[in-house]
Backbone as numpy.savetxt, mean C-alpha at the origin, in Angstrom:
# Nx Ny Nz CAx CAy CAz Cx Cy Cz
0.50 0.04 27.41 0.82 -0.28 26.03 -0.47 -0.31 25.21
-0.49 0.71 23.98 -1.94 0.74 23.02 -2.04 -1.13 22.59
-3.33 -1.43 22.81 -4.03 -2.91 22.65 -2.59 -3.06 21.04
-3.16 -1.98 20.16 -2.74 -2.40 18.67 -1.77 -2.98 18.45
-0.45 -2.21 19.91 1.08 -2.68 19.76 0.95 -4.14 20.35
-0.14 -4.51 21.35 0.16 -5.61 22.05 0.22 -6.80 20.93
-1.74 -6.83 20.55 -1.33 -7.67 19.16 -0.39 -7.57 18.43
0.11 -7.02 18.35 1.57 -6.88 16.51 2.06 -7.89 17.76
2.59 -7.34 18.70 3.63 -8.24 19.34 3.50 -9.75 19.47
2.04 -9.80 19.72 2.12 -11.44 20.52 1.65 -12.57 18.65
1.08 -11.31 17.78 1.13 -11.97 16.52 2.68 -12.00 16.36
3.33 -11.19 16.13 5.18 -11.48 15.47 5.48 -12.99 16.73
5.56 -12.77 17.64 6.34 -14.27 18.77 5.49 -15.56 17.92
4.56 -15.22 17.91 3.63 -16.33 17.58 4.32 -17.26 15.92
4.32 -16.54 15.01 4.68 -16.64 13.46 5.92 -17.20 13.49
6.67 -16.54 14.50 8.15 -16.86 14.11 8.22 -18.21 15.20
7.76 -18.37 15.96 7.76 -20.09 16.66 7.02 -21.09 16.04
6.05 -20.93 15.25 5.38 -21.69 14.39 6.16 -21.94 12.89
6.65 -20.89 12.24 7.54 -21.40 11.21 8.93 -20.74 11.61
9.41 -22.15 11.34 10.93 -22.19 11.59 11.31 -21.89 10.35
12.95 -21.77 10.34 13.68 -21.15 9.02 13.47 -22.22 7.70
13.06 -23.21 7.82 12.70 -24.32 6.66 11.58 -24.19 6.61
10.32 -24.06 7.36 8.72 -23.76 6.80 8.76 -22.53 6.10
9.34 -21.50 6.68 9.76 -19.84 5.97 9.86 -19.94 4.71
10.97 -20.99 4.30 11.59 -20.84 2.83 10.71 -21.89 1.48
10.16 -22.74 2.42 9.13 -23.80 1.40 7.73 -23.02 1.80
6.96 -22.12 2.22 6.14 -21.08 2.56 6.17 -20.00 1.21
7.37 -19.19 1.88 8.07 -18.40 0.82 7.81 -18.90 -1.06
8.39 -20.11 -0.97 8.48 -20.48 -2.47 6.79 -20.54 -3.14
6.35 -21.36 -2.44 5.02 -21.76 -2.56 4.34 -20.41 -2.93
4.44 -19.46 -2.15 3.54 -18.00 -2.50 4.11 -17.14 -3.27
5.11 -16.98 -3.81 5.91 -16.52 -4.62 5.23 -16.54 -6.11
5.11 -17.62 -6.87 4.63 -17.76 -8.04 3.26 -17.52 -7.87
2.39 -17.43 -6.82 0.97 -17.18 -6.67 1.03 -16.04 -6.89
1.65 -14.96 -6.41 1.18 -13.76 -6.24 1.60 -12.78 -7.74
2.74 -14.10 -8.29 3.15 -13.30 -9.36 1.87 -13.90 -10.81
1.59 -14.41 -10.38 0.45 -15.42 -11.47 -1.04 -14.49 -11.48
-1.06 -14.33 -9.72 -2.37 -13.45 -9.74 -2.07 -12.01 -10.12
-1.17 -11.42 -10.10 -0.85 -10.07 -10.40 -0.90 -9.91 -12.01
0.05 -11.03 -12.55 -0.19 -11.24 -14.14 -1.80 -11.94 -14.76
-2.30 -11.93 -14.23 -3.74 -11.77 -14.91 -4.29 -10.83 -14.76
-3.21 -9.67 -14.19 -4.40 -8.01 -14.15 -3.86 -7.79 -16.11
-3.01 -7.92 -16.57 -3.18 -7.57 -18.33 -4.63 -8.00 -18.89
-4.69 -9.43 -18.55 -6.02 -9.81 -19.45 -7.10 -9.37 -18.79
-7.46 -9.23 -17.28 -8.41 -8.31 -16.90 -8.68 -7.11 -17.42
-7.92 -6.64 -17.82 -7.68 -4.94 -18.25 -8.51 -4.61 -19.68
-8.58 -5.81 -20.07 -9.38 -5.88 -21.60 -10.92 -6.88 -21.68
-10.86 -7.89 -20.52 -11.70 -8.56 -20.39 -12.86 -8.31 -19.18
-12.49 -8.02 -18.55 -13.44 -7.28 -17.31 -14.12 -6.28 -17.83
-15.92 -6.40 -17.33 -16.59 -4.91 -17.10 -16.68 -4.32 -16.78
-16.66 -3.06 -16.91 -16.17 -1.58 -15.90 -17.74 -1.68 -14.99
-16.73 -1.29 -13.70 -17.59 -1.24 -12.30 -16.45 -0.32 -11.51
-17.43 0.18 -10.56 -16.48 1.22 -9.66 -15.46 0.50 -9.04
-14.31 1.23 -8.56 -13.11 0.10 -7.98 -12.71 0.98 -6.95
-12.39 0.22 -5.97 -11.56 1.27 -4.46 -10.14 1.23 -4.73
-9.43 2.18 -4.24 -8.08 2.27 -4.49 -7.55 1.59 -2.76
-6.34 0.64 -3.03 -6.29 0.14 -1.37 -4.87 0.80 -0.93
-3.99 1.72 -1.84 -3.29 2.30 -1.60 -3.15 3.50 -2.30
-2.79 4.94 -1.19 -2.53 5.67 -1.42 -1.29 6.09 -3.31
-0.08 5.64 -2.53 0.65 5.47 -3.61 1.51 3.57 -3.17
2.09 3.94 -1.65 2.28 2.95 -1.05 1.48 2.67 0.45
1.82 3.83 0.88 0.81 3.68 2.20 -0.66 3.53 1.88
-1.27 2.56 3.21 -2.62 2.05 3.04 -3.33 3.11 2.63
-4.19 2.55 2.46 -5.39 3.64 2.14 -6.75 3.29 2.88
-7.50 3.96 3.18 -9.56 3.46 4.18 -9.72 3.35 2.98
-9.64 3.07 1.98 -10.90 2.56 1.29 -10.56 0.71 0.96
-11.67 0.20 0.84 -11.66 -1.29 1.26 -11.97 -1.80 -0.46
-11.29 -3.37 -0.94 -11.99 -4.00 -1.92 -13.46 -4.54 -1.23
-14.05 -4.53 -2.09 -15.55 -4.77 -2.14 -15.83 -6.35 -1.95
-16.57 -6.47 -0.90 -17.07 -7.76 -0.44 -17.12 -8.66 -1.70
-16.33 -9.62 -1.84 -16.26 -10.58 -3.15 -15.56 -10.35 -3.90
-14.78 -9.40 -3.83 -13.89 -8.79 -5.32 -12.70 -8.77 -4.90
-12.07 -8.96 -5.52 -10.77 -9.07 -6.19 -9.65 -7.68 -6.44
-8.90 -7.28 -6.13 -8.47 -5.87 -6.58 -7.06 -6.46 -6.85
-5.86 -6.50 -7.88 -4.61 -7.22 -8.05 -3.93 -5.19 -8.65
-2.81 -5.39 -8.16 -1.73 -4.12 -8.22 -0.39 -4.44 -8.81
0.21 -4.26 -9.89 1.63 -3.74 -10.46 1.93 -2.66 -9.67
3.05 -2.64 -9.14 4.15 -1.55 -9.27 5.49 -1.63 -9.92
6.25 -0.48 -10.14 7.05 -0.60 -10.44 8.28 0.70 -10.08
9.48 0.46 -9.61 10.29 1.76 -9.30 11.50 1.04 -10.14
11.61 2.36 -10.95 12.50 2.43 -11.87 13.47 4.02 -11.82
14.99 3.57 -11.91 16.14 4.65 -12.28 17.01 4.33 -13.39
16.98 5.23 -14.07 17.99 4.46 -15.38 18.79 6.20 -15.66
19.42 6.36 -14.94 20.09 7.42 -15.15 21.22 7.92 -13.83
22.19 8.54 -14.15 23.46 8.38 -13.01 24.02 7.82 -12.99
24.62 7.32 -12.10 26.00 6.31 -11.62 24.79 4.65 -10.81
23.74 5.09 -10.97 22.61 4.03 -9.90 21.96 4.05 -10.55
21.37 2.74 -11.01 20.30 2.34 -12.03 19.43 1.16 -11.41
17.68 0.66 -10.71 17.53 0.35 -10.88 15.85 -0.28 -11.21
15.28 -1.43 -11.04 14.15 -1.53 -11.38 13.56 -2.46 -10.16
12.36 -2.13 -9.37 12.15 -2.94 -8.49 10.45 -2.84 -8.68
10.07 -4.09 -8.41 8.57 -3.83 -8.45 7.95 -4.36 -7.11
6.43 -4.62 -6.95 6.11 -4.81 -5.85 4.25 -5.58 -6.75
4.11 -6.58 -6.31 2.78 -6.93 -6.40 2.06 -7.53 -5.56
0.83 -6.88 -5.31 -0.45 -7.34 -4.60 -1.65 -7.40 -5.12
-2.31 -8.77 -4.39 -3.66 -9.25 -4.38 -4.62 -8.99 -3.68
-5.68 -8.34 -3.22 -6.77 -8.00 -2.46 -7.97 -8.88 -2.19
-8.40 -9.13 -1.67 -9.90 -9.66 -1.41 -10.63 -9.27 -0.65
-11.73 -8.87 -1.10 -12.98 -8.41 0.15 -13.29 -9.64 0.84
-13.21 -9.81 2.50 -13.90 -10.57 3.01 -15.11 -9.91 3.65
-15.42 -8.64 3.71 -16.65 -7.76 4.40 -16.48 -6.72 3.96
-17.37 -5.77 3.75 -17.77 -4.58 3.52 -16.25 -3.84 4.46
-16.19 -4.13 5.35 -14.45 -3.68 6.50 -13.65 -4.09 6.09
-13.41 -5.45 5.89 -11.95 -5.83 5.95 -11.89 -6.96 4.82
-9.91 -6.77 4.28 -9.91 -7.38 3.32 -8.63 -8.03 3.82
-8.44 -9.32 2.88 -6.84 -10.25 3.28 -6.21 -9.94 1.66
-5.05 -10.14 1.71 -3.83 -9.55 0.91 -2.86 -10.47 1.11
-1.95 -10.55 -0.41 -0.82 -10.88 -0.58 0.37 -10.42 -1.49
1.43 -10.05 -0.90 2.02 -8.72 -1.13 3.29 -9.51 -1.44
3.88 -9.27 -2.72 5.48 -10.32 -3.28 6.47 -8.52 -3.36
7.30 -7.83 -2.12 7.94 -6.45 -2.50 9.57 -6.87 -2.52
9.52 -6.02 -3.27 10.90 -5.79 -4.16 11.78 -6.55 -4.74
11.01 -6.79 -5.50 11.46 -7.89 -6.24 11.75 -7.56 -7.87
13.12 -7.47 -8.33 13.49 -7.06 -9.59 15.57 -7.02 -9.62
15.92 -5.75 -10.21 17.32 -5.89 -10.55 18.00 -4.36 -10.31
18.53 -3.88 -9.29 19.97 -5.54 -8.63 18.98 -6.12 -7.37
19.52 -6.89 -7.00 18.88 -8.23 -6.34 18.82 -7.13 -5.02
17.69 -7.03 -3.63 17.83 -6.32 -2.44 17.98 -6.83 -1.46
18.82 -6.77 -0.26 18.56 -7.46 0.70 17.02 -7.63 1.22
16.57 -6.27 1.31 15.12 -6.68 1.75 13.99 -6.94 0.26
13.98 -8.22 0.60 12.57 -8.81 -0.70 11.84 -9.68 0.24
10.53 -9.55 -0.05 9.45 -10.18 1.23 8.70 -10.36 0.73
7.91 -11.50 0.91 6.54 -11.96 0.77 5.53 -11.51 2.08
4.42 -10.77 1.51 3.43 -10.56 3.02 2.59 -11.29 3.04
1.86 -11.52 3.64 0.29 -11.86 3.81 -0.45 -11.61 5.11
-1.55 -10.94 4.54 -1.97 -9.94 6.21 -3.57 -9.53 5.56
-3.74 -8.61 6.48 -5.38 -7.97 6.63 -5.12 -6.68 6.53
-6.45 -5.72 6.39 -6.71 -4.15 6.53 -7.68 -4.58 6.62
-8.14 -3.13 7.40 -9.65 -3.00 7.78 -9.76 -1.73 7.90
-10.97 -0.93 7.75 -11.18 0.37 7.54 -12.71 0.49 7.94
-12.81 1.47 8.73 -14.76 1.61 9.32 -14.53 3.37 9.30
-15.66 3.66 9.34 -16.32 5.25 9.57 -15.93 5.22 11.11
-15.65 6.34 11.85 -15.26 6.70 13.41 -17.19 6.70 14.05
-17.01 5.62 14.88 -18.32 5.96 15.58 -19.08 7.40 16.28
-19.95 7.77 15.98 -20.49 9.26 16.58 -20.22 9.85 15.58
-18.82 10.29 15.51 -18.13 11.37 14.75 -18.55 11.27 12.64
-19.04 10.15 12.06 -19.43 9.90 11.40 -20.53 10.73 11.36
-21.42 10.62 12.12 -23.16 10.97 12.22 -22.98 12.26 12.78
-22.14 12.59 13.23 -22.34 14.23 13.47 -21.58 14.94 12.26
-19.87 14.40 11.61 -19.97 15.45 11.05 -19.69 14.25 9.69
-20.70 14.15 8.69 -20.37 12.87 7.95 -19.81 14.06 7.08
-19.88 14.74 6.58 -19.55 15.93 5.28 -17.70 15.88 5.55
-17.02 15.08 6.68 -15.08 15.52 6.62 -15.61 13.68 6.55
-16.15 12.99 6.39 -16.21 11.20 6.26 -14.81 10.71 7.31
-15.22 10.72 8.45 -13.48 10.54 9.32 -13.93 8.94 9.64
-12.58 8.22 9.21 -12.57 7.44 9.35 -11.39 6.51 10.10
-10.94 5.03 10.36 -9.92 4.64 11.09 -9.77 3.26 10.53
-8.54 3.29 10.18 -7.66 1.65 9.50 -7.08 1.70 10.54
-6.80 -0.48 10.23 -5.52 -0.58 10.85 -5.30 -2.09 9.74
-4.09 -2.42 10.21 -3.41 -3.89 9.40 -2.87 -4.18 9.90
-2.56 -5.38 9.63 -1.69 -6.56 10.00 -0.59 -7.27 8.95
0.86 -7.63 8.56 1.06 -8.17 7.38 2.46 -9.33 8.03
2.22 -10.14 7.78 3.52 -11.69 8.38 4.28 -10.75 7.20
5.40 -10.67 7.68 6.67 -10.84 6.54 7.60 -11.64 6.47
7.12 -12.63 5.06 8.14 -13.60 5.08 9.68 -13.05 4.53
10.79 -13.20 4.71 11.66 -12.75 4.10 12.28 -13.76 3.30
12.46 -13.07 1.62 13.15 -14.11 0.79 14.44 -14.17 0.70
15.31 -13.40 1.24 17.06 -13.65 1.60 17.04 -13.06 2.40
17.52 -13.61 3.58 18.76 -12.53 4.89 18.14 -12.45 5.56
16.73 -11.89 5.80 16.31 -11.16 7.52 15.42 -12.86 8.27
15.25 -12.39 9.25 13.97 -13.06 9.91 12.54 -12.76 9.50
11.80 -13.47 10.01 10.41 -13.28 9.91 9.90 -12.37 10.79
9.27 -11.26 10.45 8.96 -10.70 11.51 6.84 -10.18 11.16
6.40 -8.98 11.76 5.49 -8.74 11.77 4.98 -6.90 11.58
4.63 -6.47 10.11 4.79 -4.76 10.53 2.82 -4.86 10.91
2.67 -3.81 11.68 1.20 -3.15 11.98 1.18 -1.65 11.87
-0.01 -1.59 11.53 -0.42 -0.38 11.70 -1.44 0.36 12.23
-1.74 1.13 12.23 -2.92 2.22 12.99 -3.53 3.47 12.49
-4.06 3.91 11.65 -4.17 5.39 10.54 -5.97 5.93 10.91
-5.55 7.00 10.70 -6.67 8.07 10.31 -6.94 8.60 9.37
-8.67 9.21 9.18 -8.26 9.80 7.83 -9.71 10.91 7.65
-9.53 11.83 7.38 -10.76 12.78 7.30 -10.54 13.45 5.95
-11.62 13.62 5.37 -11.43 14.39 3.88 -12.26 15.99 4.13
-11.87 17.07 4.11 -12.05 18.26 3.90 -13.17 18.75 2.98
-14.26 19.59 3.33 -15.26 19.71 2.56 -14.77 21.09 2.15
-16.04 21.01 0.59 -15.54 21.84 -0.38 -14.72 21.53 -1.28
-13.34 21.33 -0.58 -12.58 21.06 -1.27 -11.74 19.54 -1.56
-12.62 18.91 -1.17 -12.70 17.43 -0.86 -11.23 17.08 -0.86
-10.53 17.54 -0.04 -8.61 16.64 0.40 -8.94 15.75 0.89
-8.22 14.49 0.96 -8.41 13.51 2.11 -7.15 13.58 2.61
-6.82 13.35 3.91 -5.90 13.64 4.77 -5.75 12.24 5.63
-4.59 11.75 5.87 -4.37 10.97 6.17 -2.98 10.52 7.30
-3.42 10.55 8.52 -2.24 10.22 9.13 -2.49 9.25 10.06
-0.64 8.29 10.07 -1.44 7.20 10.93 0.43 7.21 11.73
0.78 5.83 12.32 1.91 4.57 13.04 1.99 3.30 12.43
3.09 3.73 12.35 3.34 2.37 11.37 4.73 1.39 12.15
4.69 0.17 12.66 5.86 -0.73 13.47 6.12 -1.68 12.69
7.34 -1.87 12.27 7.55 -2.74 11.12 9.11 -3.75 11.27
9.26 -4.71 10.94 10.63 -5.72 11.42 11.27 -5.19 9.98
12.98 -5.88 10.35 14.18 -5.61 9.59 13.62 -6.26 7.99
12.76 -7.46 7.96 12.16 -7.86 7.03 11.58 -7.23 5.69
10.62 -5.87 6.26 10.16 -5.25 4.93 10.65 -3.87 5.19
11.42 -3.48 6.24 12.02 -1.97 6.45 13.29 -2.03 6.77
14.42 -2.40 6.38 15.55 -3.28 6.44 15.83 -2.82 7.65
15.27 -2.77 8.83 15.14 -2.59 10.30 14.27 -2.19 10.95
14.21 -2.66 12.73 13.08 -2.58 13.04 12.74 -1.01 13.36
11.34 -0.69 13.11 11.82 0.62 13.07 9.84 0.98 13.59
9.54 2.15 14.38 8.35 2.66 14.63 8.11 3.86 13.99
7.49 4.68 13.11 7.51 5.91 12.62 5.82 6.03 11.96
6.10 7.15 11.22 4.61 8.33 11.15 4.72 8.23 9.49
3.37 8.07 9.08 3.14 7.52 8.01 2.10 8.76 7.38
1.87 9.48 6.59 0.76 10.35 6.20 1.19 10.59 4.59
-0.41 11.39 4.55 -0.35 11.41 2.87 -1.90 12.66 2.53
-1.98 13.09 1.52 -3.02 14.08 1.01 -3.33 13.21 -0.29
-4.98 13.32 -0.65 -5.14 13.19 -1.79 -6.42 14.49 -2.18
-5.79 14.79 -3.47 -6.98 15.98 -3.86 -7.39 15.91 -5.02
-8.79 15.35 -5.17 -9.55 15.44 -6.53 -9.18 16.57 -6.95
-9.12 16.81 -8.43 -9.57 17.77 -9.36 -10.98 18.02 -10.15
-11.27 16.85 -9.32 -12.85 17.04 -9.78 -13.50 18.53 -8.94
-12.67 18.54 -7.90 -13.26 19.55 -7.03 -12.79 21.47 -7.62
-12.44 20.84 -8.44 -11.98 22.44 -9.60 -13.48 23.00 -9.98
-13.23 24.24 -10.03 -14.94 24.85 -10.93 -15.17 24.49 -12.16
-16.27 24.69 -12.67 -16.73 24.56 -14.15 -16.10 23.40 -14.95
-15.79 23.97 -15.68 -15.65 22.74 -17.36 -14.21 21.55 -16.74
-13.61 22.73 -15.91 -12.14 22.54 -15.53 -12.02 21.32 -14.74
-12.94 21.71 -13.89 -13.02 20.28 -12.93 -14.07 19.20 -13.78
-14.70 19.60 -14.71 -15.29 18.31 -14.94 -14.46 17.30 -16.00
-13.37 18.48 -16.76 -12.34 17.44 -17.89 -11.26 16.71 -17.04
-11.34 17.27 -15.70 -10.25 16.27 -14.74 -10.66 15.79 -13.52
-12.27 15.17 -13.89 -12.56 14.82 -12.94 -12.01 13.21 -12.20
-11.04 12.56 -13.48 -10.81 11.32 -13.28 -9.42 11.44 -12.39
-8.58 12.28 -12.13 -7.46 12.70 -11.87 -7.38 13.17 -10.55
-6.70 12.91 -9.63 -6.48 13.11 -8.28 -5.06 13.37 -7.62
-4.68 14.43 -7.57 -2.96 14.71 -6.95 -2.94 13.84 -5.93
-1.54 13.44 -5.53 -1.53 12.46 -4.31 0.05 12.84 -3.96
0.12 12.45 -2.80 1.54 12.47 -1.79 1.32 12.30 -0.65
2.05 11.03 -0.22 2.94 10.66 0.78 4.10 10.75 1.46
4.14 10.14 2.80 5.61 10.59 3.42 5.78 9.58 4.77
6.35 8.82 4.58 6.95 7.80 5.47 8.36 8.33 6.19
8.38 8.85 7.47 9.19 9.47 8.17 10.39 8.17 8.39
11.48 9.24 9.08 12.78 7.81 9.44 13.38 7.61 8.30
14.52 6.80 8.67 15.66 6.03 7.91 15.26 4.58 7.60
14.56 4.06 7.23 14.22 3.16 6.09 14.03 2.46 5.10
13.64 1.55 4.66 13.36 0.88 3.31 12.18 1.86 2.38
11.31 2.06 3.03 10.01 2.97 2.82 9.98 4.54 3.20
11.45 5.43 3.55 11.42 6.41 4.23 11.63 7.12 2.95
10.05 7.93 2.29 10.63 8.74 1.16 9.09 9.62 1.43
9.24 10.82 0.70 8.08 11.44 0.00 7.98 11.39 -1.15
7.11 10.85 -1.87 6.30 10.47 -2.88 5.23 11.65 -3.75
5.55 12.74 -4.34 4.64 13.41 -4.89 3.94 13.03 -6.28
2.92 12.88 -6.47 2.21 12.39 -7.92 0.83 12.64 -7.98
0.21 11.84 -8.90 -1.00 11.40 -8.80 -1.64 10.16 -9.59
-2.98 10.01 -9.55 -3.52 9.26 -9.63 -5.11 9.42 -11.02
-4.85 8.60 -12.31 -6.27 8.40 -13.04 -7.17 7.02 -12.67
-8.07 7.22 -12.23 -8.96 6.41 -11.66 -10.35 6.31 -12.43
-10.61 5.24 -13.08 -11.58 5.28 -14.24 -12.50 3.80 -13.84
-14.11 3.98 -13.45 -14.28 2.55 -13.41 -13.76 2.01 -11.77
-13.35 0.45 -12.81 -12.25 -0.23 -12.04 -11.16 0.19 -12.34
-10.62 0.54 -12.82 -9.06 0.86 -13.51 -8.63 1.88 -12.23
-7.05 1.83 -11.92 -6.56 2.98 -11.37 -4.92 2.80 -11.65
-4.57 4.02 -11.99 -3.33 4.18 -12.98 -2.66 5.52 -11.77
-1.11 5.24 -11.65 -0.68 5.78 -10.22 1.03 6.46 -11.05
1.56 7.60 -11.10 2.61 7.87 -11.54 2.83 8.84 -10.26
4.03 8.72 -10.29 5.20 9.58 -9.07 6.18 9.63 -9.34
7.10 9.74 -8.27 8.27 10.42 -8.18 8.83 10.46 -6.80
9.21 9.03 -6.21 9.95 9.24 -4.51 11.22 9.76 -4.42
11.09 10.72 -3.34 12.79 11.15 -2.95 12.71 11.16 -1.63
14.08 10.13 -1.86 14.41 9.67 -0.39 14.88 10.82 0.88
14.49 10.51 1.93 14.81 11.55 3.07 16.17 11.73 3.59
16.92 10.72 2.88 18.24 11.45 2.97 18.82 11.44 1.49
19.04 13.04 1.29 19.79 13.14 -0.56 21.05 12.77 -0.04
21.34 12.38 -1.61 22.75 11.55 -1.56 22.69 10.04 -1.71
21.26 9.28 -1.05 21.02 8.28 -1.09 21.18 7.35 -2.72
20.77 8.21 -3.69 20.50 7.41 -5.04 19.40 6.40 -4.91
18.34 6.82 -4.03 16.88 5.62 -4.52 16.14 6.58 -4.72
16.05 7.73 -5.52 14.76 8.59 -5.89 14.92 8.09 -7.14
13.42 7.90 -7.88 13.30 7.26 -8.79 11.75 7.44 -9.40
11.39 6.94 -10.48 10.22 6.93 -11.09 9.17 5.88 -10.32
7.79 6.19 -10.36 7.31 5.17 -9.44 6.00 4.74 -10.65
5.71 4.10 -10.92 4.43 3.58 -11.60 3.48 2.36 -11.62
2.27 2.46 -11.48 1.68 1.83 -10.82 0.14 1.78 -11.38
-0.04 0.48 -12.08 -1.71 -0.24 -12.92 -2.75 -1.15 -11.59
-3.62 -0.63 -11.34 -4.55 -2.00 -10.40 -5.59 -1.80 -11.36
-6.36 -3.14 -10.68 -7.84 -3.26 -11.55 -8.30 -4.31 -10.34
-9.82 -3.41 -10.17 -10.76 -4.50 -9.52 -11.49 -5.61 -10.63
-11.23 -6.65 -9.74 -12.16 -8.49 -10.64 -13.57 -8.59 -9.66
């Protein structure tokens, strides 16, 4: 058994014998208004903060190697919205970041939370960590290959148990044409994937900075992006869009469609962070 699966495991037994279904729900409450308090001070950040470079910690949804910055702060809006058809709705998702090292950061994640009400709505709180691949760095640093992994408790705010998702990812970016490429495993409880479920997680991102001449330099802030979370899922969609990244600022528009049509959850995806 890979070490990674052992931890997820003996972390999930662990969480769920330590809080019982009444610590869960006074847990739950308690972090609930935190995460929505810290997420709502990214507006007044947005006007009050000085521009400084900012890492992006997600792709669109899937993780991303790049880390918040030792001391800083990174807070995320999302939002998935349908207002058209016979299925209409609005769900958002907010997270908090903190650098605890140059590697690794702790997070708190309030998902799907909006109208109509979902069975799966969860509070997380967990880690990422992201390093350069030893050797392979220093021989070929020009593809920058690198290796995440995470950890996230999922508390659940109606219906499921508590459980535990992990992960495991790669990621090398392509010279020349600077893609970053990204594939990882992702094991996740009924909690934030309305079942337990093991599947393959990947994604591309491609500057346009990497365009010739004038072309790439008027879009150099702009980066295509797409993801794809395999399986029948809460999270099982491809995601095509991209990304303006200015500063701290990073501004995220898409478009998920779910892996099975017919479903009615393809929808608009949009998405404001700012590093503090």
């Amino acid at each position: 058994m890979p070490l990674w699966l052992l931890l997820h495991r003996l972390l999930r037994r662990s969480v769920q014998r330590i809080l019982r279904p009444g610590a869960r729900r006074s847990l739950a409450l308690w972090l609930a208004p935190v995460s929505w308090c810290a997420s709502g001070s990214l507006a007044w950040g947005l006007l009050a903060a000085p521009a400084m470079l900012g890492a992006q910690q997600t792709v669109i949804n899937a993780p991303s190697v790049d880390q918040t910055a030792k001391g800083r702060v990174f807070a995320l809006h999302e939002s998935q919205v349908r207002s058209w058809g016979d299925t209409s709705f609005w769900q958002t998702t907010q997270f908090v970041t903190y650098g605890v090292t140059k590697h690794v950061e702790l997070a708190i994640t309030a998902y799907n939370i909006g109208t109509p009400l979902k069975r799966v709505a969860t509070l997380g709180v967990g880690w990422k960590g992201a390093a350069d691949i030893p050797g392979l760095a220093t021989q070929a640093p020009a593809w920058e290959p690198k290796v995440g992994a995470g950890q996230m408790v999922a508390i659940p705010l109606r219906g499921e148990r508590l459980g535990v998702w992990s992960y495991l990812q790669t990621s090398v970016r392509l010279p020349v044409l600077r893609t970053r490429l990204m594939a990882g495993v992702s094991d996740g409880p009924p909690a934030m994937f309305g079942k337990a479920t093991t599947h393959f997680m990947g994604s591309f991102e491609q500057p346009l900075a990497a365009l010739p001449g004038a072309l790439g330099h008027a879009l150099h802030d702009i980066t295509l992006l797409g993801e794809w979370w395999a399986g029948q899922h809460e999270f099982a969609d491809f995601v095509p869009g991209f990304n303006w990244h200015r500063g701290k600022t990073v501004v995220i528009v898409g478009y998920k469609l779910a892996n099975t049509p017919g479903t009615r959850g393809d929808g608009l995806v949009f998405e404001i962070g700012r590093t503090f």
